[in-house]
N, C-alpha and C positions, 0 to 999 in steps of 0.2 A: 830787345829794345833797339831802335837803330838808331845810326850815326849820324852826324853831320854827314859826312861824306855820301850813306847811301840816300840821305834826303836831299842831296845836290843829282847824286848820279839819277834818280827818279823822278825829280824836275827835268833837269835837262832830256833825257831819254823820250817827255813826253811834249819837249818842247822844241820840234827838229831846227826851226830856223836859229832856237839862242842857240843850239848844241855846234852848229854848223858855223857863225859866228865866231867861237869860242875856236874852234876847231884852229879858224883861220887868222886867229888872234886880231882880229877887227873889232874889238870889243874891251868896254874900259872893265878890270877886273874889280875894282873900288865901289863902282856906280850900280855894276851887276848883286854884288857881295851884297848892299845896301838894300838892294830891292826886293831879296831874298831872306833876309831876315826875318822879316813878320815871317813870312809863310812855313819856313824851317823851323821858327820858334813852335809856332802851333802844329806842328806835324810833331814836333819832339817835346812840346808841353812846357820851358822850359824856354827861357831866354838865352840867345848866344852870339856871341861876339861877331862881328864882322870879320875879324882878322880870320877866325875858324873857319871860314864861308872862303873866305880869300885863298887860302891854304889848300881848301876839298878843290875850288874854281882850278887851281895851276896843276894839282896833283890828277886832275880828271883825263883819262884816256876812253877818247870814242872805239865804240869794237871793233875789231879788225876788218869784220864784214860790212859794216858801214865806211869806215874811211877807205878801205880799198874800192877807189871810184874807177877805176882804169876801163872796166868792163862795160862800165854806164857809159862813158864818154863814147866807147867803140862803139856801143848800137845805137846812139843817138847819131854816129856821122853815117851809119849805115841806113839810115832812115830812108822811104824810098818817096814816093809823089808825095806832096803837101796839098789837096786839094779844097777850094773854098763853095759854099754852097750861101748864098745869099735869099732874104724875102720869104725866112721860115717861120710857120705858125706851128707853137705848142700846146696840148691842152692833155689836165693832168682828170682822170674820172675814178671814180670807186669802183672798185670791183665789184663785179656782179657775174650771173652764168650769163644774163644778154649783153653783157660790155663782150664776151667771147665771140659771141653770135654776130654783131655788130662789127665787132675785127676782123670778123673772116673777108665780112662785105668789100669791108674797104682795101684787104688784103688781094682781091678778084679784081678792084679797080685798079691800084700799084699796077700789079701784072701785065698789064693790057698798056700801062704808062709807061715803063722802065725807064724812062727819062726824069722821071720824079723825084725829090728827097722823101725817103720815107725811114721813119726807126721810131721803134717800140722798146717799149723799159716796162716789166711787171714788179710793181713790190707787192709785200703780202698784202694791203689793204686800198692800193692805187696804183697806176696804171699811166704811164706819159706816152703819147704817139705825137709825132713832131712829122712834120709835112709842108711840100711845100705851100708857098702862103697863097698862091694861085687857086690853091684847094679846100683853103677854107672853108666854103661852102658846101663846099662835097661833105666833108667831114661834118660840119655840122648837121647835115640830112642825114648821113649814117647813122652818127648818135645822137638824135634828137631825145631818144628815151631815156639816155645815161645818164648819171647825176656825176654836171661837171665842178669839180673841187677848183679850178682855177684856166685861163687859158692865157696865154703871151702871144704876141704878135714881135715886129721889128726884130727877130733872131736871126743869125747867121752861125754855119759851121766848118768847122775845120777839121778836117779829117789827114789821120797819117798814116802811111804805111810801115809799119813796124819790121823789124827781121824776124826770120824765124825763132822760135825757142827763149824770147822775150819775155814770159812771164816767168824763164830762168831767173831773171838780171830784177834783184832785189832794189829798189828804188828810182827804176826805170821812170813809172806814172808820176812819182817823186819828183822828178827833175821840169816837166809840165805845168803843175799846179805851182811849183813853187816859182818858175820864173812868172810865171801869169801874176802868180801873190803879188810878189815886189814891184810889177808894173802895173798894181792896182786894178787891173782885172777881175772882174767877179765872174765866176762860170756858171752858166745857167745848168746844164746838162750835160753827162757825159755820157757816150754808146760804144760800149768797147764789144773787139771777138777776138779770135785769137790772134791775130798779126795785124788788126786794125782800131786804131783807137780815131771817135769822133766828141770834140768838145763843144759844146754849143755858148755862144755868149751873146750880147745885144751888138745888134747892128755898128752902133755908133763906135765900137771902137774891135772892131774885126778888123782892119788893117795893123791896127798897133799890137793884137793876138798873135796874128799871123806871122809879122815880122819879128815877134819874141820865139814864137817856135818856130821858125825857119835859122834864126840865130843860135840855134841847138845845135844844129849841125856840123858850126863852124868849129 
């Protein structure tokens, strides 16, 4: 049967910004305690006091692998070009064996452009190619026979140069999404390879993206 304590350490574990909050003792432990009750009672079946909640909140240590940030901060200053790509069009299609046929095409045009934005993302049932928005129309004459599940225009990207051996460094991507979060950011898409990670987001606030991850650095 579990504890208080493991139904706190189980919340927080899957709730990184309260855990990190907590961490930094930025956070009322009274108001948290409070918040927590319903959810703890019903995980344990069984009503329990605040003060109990309050007790597991002070007595909780984050794992050593997570609070030791030293490593995160090192590859974040080691970060190399920050590059911006503006006037991107997304479109997201279903898979199919001619959505393949049809990529190759467009794959034959890129080539011949290299000055282009171009990035591909397969999931098992869809499929997102993102392009510049100059190309739109190209794109749509390639996949005229695909069945498209949705397309965006106004996007721009941000693209980083990561250091080597970065998919070492546990909570790297971590540190990205989450200043993005708290500057209300929403990410449209993201295209990662080994030493290069690209975020996609709307137009309208790719300045204020930009200068949250270039503020990484610092």
């Amino acid at each position: 049967m579990k504890t208080i304590v493991q139904c706190v350490e189980e919340i927080l574990v899957n709730q990184s910004f309260l855990e990190e909050a907590l961490e930094r003792k930025i956070i009322n432990y009274s108001a948290l305690a409070e918040e927590l009750r319903e959810p703890i009672s019903e995980m344990l079946r069984k009503p329990v006091k605040v003060g109990a909640i309050m007790m597991a909140l002070r007595r909780y240590q984050t794992p050593s692998h997570v609070k030791s940030t030293s490593h995160v901060k090192k590859a974040l200053r080691q970060m190399g070009d920050i590059t911006l790509r503006s006037n991107l069009y997304a479109f997201t299609f279903k898979n199919s064996v001619s959505l393949i046929e049809s990529h190759s095409l467009l794959l034959d045009y890129v080539a011949s452009n290299p000055h282009l934005f171009y990035a591909f993302t397969r999931g098992l049932v869809e499929s997102n190619i993102m392009i510049s928005g100059s190309e739109k129309e190209k794109a749509d004459k390639i996949f005229k026979n695909e069945i498209i599940l949705s397309r965006r225009g106004n996007l721009s990207a941000i693209s980083v140069q990561l250091p080597q051996n970065n998919y070492k460094i546990a909570g790297l991507y971590y540190q990205f999404f989450k200043h993005l979060a708290w500057n209300g950011i929403a990410v449209y898409e993201v295209v990662s390879t080994s030493n290069e990670i690209t975020i996609l987001v709307e137009d309208s606030v790719i300045e204020k993206a930009f200068s949250v991850i270039k503020s990484l650095k610092n």
